[in-house]
KOLZA-383180 format. One line per 10 residues: number of its first residue (from 0); their letters; for each residue x, y, z of N, C-alpha, C. Coordinates in steps of 0.02 Angstrom, whole numbers, plus 50000, padded with zeros to 5 digits. Example, Ala and Ser with C-alpha at 12.3 -4.5 7.8 and 13.67 -1.06 7.14 Angstrom:
<nodes>
0	as	50660:49716:50390:50615:49775:50390:50660:49835:50390  50642:49888:50354:50684:49947:50357:50645:50002:50394 $
</nodes>
This chain:
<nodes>
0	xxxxxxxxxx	45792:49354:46604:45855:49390:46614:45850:49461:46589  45868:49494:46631:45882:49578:46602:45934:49589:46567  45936:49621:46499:45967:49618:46461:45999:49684:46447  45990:49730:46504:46016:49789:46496:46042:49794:46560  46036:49756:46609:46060:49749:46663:46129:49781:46661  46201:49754:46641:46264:49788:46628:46281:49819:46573  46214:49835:46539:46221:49890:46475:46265:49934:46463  46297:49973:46524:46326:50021:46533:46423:49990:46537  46422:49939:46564:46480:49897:46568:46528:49878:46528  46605:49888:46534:46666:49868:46496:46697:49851:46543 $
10	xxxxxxxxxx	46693:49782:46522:46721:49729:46558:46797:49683:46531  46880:49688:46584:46909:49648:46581:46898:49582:46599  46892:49521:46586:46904:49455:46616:46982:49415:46618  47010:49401:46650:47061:49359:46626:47052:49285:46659  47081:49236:46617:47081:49177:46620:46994:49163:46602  46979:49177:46540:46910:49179:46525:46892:49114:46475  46962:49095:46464:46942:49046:46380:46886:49009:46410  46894:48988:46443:46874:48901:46465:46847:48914:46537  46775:48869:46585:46775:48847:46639:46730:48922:46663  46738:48964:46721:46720:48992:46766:46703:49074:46712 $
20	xxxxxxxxxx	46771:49079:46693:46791:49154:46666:46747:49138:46607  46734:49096:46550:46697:49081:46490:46618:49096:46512  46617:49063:46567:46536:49063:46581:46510:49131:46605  46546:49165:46646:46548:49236:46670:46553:49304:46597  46584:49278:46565:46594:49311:46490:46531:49332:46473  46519:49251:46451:46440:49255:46417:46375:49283:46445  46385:49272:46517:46346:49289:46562:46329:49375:46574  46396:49399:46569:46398:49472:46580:46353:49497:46486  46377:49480:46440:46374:49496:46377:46305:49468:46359  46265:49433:46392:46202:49417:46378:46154:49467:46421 $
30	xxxxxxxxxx	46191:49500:46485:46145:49569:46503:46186:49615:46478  46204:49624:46423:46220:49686:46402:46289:49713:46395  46329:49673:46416:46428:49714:46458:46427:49694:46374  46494:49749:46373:46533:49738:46308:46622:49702:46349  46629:49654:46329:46678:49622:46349:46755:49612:46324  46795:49584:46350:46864:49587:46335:46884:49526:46356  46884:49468:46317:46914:49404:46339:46968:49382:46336  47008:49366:46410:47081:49381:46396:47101:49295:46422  47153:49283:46387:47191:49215:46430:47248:49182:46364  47284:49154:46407:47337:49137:46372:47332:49071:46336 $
40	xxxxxxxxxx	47265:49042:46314:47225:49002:46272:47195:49083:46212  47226:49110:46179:47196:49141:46129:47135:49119:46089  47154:49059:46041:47114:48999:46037:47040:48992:46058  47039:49003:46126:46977:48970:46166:46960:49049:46186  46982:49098:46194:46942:49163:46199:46918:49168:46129  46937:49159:46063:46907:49189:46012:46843:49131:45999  46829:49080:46022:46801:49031:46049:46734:49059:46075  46748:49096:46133:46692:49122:46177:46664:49171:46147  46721:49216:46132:46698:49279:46066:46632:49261:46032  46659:49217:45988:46615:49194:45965:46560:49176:45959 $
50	xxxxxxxxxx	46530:49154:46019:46474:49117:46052:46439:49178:46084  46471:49227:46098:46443:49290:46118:46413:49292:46071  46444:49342:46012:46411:49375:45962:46367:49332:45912  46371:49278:45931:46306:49239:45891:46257:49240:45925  46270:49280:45984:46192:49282:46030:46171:49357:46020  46197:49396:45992:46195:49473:46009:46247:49502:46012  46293:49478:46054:46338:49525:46105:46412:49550:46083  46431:49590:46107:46490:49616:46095:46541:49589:46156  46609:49577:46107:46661:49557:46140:46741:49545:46096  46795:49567:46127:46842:49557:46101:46879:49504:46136 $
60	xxxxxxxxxx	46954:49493:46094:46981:49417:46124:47055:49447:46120  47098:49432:46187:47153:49451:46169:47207:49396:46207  47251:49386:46170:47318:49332:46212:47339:49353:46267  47324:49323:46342:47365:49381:46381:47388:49320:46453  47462:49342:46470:47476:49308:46518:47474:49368:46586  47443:49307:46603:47440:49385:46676:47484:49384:46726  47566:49362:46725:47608:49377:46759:47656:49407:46715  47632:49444:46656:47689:49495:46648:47635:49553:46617  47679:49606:46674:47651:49660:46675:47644:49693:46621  47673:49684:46556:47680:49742:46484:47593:49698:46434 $
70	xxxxxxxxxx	47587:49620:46483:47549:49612:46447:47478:49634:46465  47477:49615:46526:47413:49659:46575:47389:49734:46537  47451:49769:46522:47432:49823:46510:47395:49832:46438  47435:49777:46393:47426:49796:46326:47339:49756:46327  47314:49717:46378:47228:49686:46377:47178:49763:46401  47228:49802:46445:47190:49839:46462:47193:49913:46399  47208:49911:46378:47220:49960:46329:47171:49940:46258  47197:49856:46247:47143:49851:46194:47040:49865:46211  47042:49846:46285:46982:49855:46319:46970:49916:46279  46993:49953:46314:47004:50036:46311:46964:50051:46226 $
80	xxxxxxxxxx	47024:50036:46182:47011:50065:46122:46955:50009:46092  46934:49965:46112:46876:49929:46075:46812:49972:46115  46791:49968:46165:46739:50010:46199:46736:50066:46235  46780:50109:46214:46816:50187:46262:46836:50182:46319  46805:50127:46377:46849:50138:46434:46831:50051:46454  46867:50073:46519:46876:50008:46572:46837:50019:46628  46784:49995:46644:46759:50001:46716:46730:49959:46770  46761:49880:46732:46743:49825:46782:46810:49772:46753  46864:49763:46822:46889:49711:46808:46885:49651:46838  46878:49601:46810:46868:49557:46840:46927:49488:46844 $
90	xxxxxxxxxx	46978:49478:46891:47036:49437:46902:47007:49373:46933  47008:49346:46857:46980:49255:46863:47040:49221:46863  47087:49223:46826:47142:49191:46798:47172:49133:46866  47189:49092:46873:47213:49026:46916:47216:48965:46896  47257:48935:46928:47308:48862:46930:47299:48824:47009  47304:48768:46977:47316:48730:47048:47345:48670:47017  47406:48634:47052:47411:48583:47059:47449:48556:47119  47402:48480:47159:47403:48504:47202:47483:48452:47212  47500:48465:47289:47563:48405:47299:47545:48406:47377  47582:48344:47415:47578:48355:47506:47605:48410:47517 $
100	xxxxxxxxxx	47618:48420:47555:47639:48467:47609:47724:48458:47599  47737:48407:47615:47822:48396:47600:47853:48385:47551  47831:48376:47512:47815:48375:47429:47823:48414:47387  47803:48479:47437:47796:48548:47402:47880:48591:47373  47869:48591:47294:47938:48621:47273:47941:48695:47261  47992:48730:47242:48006:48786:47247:47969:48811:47162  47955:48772:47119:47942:48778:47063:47853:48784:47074  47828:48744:47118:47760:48722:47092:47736:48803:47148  47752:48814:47204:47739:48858:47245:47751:48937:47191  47795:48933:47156:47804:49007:47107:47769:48993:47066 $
110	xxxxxxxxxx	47739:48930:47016:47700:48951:46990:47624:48988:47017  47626:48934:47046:47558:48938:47087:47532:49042:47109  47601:49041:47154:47586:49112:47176:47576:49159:47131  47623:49147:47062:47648:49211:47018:47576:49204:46963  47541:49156:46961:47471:49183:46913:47427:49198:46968  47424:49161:47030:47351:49164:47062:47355:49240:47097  47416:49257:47123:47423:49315:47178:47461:49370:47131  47511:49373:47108:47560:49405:47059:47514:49435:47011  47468:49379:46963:47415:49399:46923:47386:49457:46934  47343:49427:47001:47297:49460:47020:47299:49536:47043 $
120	xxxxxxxxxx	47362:49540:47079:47389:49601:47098:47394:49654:47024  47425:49624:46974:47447:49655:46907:47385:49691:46867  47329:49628:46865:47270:49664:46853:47247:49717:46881  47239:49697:46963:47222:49753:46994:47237:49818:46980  47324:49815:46973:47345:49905:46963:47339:49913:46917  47335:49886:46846:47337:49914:46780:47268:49941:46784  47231:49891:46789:47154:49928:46804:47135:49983:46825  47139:49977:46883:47131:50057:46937:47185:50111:46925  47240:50118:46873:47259:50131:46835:47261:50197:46764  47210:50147:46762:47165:50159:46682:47104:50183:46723 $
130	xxxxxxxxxx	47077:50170:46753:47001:50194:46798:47018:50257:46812  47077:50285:46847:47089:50335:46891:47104:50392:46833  47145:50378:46783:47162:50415:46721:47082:50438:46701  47039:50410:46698:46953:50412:46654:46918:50477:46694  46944:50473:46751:46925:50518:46813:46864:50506:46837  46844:50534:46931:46814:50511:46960:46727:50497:46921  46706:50450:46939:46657:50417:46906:46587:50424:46946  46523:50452:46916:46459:50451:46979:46456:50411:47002  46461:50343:46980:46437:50273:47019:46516:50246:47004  46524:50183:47062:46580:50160:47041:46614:50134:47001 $
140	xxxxxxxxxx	46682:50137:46985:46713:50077:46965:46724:50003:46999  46738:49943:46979:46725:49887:47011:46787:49854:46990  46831:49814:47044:46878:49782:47018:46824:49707:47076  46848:49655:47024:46797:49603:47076:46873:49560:47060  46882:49505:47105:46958:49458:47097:46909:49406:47134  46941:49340:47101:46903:49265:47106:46941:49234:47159  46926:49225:47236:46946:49223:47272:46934:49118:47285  46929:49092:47359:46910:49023:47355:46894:49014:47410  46851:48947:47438:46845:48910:47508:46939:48944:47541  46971:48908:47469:47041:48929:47521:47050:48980:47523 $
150	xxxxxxxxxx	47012:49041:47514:47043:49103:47559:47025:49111:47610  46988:49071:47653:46982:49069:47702:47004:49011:47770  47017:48940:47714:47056:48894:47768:47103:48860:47723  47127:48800:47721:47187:48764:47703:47191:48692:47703  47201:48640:47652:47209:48572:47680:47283:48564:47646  47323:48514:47668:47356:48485:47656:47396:48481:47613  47363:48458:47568:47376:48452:47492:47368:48511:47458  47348:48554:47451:47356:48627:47425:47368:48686:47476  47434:48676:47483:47447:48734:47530:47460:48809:47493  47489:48793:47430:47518:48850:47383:47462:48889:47344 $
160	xxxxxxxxxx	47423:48829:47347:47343:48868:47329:47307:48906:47378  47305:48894:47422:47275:48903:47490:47307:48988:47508  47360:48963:47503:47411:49060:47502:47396:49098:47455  47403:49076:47400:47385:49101:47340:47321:49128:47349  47276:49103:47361:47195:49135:47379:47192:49165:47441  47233:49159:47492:47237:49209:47557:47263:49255:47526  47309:49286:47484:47334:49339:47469:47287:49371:47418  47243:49325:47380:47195:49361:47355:47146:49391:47393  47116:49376:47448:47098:49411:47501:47121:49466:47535  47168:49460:47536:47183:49495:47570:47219:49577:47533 $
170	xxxxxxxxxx	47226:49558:47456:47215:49606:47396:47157:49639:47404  47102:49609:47415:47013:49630:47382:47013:49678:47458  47054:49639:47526:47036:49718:47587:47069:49765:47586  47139:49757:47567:47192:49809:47539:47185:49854:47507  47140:49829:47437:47142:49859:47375:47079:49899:47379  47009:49887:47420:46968:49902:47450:46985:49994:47479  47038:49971:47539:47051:50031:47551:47103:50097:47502  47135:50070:47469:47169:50112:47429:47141:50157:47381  47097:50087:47357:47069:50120:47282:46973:50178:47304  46976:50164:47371:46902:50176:47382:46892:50278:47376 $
180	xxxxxxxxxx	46950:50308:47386:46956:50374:47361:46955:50382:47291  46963:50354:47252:46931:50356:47187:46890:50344:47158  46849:50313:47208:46777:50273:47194:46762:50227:47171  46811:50173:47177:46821:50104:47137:46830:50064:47207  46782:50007:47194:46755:49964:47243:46814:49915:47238  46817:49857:47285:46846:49797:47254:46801:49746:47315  46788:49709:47259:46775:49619:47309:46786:49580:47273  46742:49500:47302:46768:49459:47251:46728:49399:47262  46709:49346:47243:46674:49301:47254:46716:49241:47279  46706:49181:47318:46744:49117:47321:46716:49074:47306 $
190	xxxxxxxxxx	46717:49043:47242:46689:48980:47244:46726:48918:47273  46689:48838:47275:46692:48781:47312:46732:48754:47263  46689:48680:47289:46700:48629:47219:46638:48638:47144  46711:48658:47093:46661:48673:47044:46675:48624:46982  46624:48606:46958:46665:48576:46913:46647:48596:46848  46715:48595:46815:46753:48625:46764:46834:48597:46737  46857:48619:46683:46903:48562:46659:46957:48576:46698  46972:48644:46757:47013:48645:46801:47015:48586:46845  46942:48577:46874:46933:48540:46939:46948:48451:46888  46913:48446:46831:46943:48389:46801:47011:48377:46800 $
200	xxxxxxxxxx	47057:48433:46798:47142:48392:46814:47161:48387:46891  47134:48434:46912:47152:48440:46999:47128:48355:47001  47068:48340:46995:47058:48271:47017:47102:48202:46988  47117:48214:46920:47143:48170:46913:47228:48187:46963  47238:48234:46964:47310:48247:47004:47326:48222:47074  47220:48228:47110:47248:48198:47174:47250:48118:47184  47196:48118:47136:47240:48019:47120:47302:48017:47106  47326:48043:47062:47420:48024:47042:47437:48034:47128  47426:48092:47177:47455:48092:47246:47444:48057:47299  47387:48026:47272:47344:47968:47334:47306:47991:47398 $
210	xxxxxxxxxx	47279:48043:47353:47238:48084:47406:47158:48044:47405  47164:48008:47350:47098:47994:47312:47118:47937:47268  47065:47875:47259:47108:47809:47239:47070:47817:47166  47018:47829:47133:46991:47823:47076:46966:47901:47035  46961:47910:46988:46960:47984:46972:46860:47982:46973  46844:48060:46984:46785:48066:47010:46763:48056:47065  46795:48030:47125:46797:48010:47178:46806:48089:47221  46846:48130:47208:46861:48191:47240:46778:48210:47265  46768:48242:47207:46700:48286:47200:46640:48279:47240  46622:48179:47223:46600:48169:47268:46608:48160:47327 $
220	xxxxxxxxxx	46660:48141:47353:46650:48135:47433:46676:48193:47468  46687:48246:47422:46706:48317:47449:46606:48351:47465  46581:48325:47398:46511:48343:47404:46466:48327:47470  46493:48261:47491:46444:48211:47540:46504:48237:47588  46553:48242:47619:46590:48260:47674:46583:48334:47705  46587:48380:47653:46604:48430:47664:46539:48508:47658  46509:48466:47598:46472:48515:47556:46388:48532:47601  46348:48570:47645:46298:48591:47668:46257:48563:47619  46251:48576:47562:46199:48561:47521:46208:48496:47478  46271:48471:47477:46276:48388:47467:46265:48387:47411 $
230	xxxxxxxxxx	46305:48437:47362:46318:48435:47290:46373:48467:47280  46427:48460:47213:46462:48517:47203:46433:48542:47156  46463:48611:47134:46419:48655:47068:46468:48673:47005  46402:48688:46995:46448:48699:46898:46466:48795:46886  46483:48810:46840:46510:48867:46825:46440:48919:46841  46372:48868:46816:46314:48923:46839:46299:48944:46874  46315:48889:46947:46309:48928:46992:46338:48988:47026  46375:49010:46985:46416:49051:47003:46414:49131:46978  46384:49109:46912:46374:49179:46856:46330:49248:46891  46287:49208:46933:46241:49274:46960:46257:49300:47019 $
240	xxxxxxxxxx	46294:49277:47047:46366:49320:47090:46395:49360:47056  46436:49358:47010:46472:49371:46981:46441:49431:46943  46381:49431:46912:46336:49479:46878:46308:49521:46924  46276:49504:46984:46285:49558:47061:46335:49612:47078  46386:49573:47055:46475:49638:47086:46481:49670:47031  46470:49642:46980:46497:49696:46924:46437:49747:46917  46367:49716:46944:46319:49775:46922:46301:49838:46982  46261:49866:46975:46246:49938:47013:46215:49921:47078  46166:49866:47077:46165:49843:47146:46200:49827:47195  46273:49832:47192:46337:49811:47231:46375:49866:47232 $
250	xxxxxxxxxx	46345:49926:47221:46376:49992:47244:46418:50035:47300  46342:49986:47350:46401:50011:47419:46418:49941:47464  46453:49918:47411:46487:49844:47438:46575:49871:47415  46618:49857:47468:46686:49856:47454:46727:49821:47494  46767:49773:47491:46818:49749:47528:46783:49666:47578  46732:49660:47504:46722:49591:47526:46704:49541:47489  46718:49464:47518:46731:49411:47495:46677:49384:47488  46615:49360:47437:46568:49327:47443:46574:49243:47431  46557:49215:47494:46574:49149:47460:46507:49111:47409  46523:49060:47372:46482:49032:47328:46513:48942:47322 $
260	xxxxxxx	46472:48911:47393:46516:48858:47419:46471:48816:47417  46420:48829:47419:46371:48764:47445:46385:48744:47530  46400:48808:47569:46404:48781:47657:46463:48761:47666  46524:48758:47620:46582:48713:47629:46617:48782:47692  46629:48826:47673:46630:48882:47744:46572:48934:47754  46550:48915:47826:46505:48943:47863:46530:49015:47899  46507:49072:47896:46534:49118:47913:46497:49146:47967 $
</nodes>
């Protein structure tokens, strides 16, 4: 591993305690990023903190819900004054739980939207924000947002998710074009089936709905049904995506979605 690889890097994460954003933390902070671990598990960011800097690395930990905007700001500010600036954000933060289709309440659809899409949006501008204030930059700034299989299709049982990650998409082409006069990129990666203690409640949830009769049952026959490569993956597979967008090799990449599916969408 190159360890100077994002040497240069100050990095937001949100929804980092635990799962995708934890592993991406460490991942960035083991080539070098000085980090900012944000999520509304405080707890479990000072957690990761931790595990950083017993390897080397630098990183701070801050409480942050990412559907209110005063708090977005106050993660991006501590960024700020722990490592002088902000120049990679990265919008992990998401929820799912799933219900049918007719099923679907006015409660579970607002949550759903207001961290996965609401979030994401919030990050976005505080970020580019704070980027644009720093002024124009030789190489870019990078906003990367954690997109899914469902930003590109839909089943049943997660429809609110499914929107929720179409609108994150459709943020990363938006935001692509807005922010690209300042020289700040945006994409984003989609992962599959991953497993992590997210995908551990989703599964037990689609048993409670009877999507699925025994728990562990999802994964696999999503793996053997669905999956090209006839596995699902863990948080690793995912880190060196993720370490790609935030680094200099992804320079003249903007306004796109990389998936990280195992074949589950063929493009």
């Amino acid at each position: 591993m190159d360890k100077t690889r994002l040497a240069d890097k100050h990095v937001l994460i949100t929804g980092a305690a635990r799962g995708m954003g934890a592993a991406v933390a460490e991942h960035y902070a083991a080539q070098g990023a000085k980090v900012c671990v944000g999520d509304l598990n405080l707890d479990g960011c000072e957690t990761v903190v931790e595990r950083i800097k017993s390897k080397g690395g630098e990183a701070i930990a801050v409480g942050l819900d990412v559907t209110k905007r005063d708090q977005m700001q106050a993660a991006v500010k501590a960024t700020v004054d722990a490592f002088g600036s902000l120049n990679v954000m990265l919008n992990n933060a998401g929820i799912n739980k799933p219900l049918m289709f007719l099923d679907i309440t006015e409660a579970n659809w607002q949550q759903i939207m207001d961290v996965n899409a609401l979030g994401t949006l919030l990050g976005m501008q505080e970020a580019a924000k704070q980027m644009i204030a720093q002024g124009r930059p030789e190489k870019p700034y990078k906003i990367i947002n954690v997109g899914s299989i469902l930003s590109r299709q839909a089943f049943d049982d997660v429809v609110p998710y499914s929107c929720s990650k179409h609108a994150v998409l459709a943020m990363i082409n938006g935001g692509a074009k807005a922010l690209a006069q300042h020289n700040i990129t945006v994409n984003g990666y989609g992962p599959g089936v991953v497993r992590t203690e997210l995908w551990e409640q989703l599964d037990k949830d689609l048993v409670a709905i009877g999507k699925f009769e025994k728990a562990g049952e999802s994964m696999d026959k999503l793996a053997e049904s669905m999956i090209l490569l006839k596995r699902y993956s863990y948080p690793e597979d995912v880190i060196g995506t993720a370490a790609f967008l935030a680094s200099h090799e992804s320079d003249y990449m903007t306004g796109q979605l990389l998936m990280i599916d195992g074949g589950m969408v063929v493009q």
